[in-house]
N, C-alpha and C positions, 0 to 999 in steps of 0.2 A: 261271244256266245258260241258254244261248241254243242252241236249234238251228238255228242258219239262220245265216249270212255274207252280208250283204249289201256289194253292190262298186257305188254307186253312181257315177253321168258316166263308166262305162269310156271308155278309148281307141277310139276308131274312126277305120279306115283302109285302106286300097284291097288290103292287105295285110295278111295274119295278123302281129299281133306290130309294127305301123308305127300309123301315125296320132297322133292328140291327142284331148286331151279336148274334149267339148262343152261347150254347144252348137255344130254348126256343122253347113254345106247341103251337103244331098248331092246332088251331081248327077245328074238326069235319066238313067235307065240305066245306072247304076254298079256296079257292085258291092262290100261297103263288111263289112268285119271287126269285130267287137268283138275286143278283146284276151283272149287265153284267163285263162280264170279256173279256177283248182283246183277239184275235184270231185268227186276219187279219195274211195269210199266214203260219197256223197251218195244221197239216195234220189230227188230230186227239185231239179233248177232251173226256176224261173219268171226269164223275160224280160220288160221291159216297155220297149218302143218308145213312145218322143213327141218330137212337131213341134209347130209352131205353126201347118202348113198342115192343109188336109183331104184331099190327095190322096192314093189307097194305094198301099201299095208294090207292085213286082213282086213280089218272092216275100221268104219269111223264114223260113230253114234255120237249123241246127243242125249241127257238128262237133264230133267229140273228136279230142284231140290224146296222145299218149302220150312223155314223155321232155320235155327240154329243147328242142325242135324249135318249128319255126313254119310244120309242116306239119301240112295236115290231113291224117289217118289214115282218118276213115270215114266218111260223111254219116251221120246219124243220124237226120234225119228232119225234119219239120217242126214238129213239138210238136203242141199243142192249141190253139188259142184261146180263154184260159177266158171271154173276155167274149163268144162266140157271133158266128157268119157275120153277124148284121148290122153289126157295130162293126169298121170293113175301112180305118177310118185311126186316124193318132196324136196325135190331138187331145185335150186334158183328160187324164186318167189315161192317154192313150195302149192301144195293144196288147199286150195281156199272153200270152203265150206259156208254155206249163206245158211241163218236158219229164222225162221219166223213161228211163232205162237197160229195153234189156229184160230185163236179166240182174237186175233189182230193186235193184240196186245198182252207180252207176257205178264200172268199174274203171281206168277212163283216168285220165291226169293231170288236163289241162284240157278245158272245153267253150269254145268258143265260137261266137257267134251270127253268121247272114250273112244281111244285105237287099240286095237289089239294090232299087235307086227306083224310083220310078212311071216310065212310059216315057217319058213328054214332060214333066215338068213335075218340077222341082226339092222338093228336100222342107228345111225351112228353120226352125232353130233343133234341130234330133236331139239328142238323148239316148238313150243308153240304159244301162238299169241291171239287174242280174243278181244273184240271188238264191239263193243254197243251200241246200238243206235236208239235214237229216242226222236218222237216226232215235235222236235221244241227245243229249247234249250236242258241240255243232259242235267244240270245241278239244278235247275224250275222243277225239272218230272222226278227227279231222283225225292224231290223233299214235298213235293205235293203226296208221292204215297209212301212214305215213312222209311225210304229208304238213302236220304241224304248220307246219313252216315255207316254205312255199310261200307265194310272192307270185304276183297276174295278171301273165303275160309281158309 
């Protein structure tokens, strides 16, 4: 029994639902998608950002997505930082990112993650990986609400 689906090297790309897998540089002032990943009836995703540079990003949000679409539907927020304000790039274990629904359980389809880079300076080897959490076993909750067979877009 596993509670958590881990979706590691997602896609990332200039565009919800476009891009490739990492590693690869994101340019200086970008703004850059992970690919939505299922999460309908999740109680919590952690994100974790890493580079091989030290610079920090511009910012790094949070959207869900609802249906077959490659729109985002609602900002959700910017999560946590569970490794605390001083750890502000993604070097070594990189930035970890905690995010919870505030209805205590997401009801969206997909989340996915948005950094924009550092403002002058390139960010160079990214990754990033996303993680689900489900309070029970992940493939019990994933098919009690219609989303057993959901792939990331």
């Amino acid at each position: 029994m596993s509670r958590s689906k881990l979706y590691q090297n997602v896609k990332i790309g200039t565009a919800i639902g476009s891009g490739a897998v990492g590693p690869q540089t994101l340019t200086a002032a970008q703004t850059y998608f992970s690919q939505p990943i299922p999460c309908r009836g999740a109680k919590f995703v952690l994100c974790r950002h890493k580079s091989t540079d030290s610079n920090t990003p511009g910012t790094i949000t949070f959207a869900v997505i609802s249906g077959l679409t490659s729109t985002a539907q609602s900002a959700v927020g910017v999560g946590y930082n569970v490794r605390g304000t001083n750890n502000i790039n993604m070097l070594g274990t990189g930035l970890q990112f905690g995010l919870g629904h505030g209805d205590g359980v997401f009801q969206h389809d997909y989340v996915c993650a948005q950094i924009t880079a550092n403002a002058g300076s390139n960010h160079t080897a990214y990754q990033c990986d996303i993680e689900v959490f489900y309070d029970g076993d992940a493939d019990d909750v994933r098919s009690s609400v219609g989303q057993f067979l959901a792939q990331p877009l």
